[in-house]
Structure formats: structure tokens, C-alpha cells
C-alpha positions as CSV (number, residue, x, y, z in Angstrom):
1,X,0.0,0.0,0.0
2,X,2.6,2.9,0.4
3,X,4.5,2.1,-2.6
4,X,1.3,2.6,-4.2
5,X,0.6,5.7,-2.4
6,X,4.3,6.6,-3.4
7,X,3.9,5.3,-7.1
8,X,1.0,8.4,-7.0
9,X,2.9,10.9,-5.1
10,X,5.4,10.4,-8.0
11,X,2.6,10.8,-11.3
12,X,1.2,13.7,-9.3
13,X,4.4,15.5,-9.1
14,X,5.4,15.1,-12.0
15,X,1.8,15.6,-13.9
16,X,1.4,18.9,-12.1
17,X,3.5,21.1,-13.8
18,X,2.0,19.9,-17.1
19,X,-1.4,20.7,-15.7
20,X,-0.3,24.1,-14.4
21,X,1.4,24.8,-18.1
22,X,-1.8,24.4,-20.1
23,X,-3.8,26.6,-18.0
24,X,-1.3,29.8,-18.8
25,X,-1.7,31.7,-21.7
26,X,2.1,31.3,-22.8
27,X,3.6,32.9,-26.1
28,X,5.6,30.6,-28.6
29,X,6.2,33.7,-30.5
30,X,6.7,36.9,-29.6
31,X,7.7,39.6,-32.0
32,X,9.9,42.6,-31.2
33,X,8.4,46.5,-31.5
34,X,11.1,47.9,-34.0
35,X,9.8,51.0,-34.7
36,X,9.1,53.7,-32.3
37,X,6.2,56.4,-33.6
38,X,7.8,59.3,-34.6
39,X,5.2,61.8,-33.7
40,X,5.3,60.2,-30.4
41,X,8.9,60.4,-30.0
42,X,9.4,64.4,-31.7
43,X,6.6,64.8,-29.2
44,X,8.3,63.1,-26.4
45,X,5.5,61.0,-25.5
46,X,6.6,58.0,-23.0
47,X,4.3,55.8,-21.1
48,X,2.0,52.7,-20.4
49,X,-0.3,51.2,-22.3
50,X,-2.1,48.6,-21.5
51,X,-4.5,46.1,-23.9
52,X,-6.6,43.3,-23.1
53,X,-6.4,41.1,-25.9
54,X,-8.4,37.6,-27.5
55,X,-6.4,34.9,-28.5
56,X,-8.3,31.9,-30.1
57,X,-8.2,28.2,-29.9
58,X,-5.4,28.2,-32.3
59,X,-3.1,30.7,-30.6
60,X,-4.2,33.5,-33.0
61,X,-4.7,37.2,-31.2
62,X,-8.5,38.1,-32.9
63,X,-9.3,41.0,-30.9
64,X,-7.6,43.7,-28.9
65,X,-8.7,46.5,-26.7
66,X,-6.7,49.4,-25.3
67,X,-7.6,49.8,-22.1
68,X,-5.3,52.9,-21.1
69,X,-2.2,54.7,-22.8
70,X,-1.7,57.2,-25.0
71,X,-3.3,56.6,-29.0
72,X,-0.5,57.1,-30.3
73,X,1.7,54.6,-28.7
74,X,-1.7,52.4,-28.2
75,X,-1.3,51.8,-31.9
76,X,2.3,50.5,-32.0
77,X,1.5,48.2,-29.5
78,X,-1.6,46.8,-31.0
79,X,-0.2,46.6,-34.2
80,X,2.4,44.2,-32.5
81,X,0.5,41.9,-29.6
82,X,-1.8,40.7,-33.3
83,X,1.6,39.4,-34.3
84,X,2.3,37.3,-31.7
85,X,1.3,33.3,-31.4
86,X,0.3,31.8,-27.9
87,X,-0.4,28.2,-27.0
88,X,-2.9,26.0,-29.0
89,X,-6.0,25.6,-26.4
90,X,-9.8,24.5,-27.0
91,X,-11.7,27.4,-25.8
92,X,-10.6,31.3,-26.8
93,X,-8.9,33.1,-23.5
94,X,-8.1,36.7,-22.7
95,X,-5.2,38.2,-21.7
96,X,-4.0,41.9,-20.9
97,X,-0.5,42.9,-21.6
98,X,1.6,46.1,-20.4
99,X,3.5,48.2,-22.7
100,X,5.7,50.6,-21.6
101,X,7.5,52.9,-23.8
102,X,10.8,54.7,-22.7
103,X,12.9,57.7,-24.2
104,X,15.9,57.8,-23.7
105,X,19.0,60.5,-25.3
106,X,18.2,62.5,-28.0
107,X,19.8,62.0,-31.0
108,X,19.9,62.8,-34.7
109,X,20.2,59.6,-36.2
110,X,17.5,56.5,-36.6
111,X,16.2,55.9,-33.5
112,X,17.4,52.5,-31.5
113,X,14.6,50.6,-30.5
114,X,14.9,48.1,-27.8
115,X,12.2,45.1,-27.3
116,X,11.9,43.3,-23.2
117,X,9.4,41.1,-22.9
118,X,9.3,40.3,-19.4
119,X,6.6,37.1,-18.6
120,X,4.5,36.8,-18.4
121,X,2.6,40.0,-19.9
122,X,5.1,43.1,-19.6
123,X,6.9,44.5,-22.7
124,X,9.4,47.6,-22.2
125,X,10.1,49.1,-25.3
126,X,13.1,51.7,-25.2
127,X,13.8,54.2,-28.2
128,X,16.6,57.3,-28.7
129,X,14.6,60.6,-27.9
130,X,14.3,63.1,-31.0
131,X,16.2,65.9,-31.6
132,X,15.0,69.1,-33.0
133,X,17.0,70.7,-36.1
134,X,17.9,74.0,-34.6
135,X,18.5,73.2,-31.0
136,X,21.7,71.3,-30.1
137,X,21.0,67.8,-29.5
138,X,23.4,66.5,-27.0
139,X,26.2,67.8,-25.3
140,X,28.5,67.4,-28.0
141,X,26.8,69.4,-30.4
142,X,26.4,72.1,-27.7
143,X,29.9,72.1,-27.2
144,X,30.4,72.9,-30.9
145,X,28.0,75.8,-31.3
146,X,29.4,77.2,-27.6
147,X,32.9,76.9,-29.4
148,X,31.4,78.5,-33.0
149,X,29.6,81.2,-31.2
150,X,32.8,82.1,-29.3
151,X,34.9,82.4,-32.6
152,X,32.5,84.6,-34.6
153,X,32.5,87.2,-31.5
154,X,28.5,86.0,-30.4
155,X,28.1,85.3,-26.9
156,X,25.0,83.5,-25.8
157,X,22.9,86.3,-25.3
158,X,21.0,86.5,-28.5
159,X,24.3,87.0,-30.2
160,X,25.2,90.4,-28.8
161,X,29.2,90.7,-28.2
């Protein structure tokens, strides 16, 4: 009798993480924001967004709604969670998911965009701030107008000597 009770101690150990598994709504593929909106970053808009989403019996995303977040990076974030595949399952679950989207330094260049997911339903998506054609971007190219405006006699003030 207790290598029997045993025997099932064992099968239930070992069958409970597989029962645990197909109750979560797990992604097998996830894809990466690569883009940053660029009216959201000129503007400098940063911030959470967070979508409840619909994911059929075949791992499919079908429907999304923003809860909260900005439109403008609500779309970017849509646009990627219908991309994404999640685990086969016989009835259609939901699912909310939390996007945060970071600016960092400004720079001239194409933005880099940097993709976390963090399970089970946080995504931190980081970009390059913008930078604005007539102000200096970073503290290099401050240093280079402070040095130009000292050689051609201007002083800060409006350009007045």
C-alpha cells in the first residue's frame, strides 16, 4: 500500500506542472516592436499602455482593446501583440498585456529601439529621444555651437558681443 501511495505521489508531481502549463496563456512567438512612432517620440510621449487582448483556440490574437495609454503609442503596441502566437488551447482566452514605452538621449540619427518582454505579460520598449533641427541635440553638439559662437565674436545672449 505505500509504494502505491508513493507510485502516485510520484505521477502527481510530475503531472502537475503539465497541468499548471496548459492553463497559462504562454507565447511561442513573440515579435519585437522595432519602430518607435515618430510623432510620439518628436513629441516626447513615454508611457504605459495597457491592452486586453483575445487569443483563439489556435493561438491567434482576434481582438484587442486598449484599455489605457496614450493613442499614439496604443497603436504601436496593437499593431504588435496581433503578431504574436500563444499556445494551442480549446476554448478562446483573454489576456492583458503592459506596454511601456521609454525615451531615452536624443539623437539625430534612426532611432534604436529596444524590445523586453518580461513574462509573463510586460513589454518595455526603449527608443533614442528626437532631436529638434535648430537646437543642439546633445552635449556634443552644444559644445560645438558654444565653441562657433565664441569664434565669430557671439556670446549667448541672442548674439550680442
Amino acid at each position: 500500500m505505500s509504494r502505491a501511495l508513493l507510485w502516485l505521489g510520484w505521477i502527481g508531481l510530475w503531472a502537475a506542472p503539465c497541468l499548471w502549463a496548459s492553463d497559462e496563456i504562454a507565447p511561442r512567438r513573440v515579435v519585437g516592436v522595432n519602430t518607435y512612432n515618430n510623432v510620439a517620440r518628436a513629441a516626447g510621449i513615454q508611457g504605459k499602455v495597457e491592452i486586453e487582448c483575445e487569443i483563439d483556440g489556435n493561438g491567434s490574437v482576434v481582438r484587442t482593446k486598449v484599455l489605457s495609454g496614450h493613442p499614439l503609442l496604443a497603436g504601436t503596441a496593437q499593431e504588435n501583440l496581433v503578431q504574436w502566437k500563444f499556445t494551442n488551447s480549446i476554448e478562446v482566452r483573454e489576456a492583458t498585456f503592459v506596454y511601456e514605452f521609454q525615451l531615452g538621449e536624443p539623437t539625430r540619427d534612426r532611432p534604436r529601439v529596444d524590445f523586453v518582454f518580461d513574462y509573463p505579460n510586460h513589454i518595455t520598449v526603449t527608443a533614442d529621444g528626437m532631436c529638434v533641427d535648430h537646437i543642439p541635440c546633445n552635449k556634443s553638439e552644444l559644445r560645438d555651437y558654444e565653441n562657433s559662437s565664441k569664434r565669430s565674436g557671439q556670446s549667448k545672449k541672442g548674439g550680442q558681443p
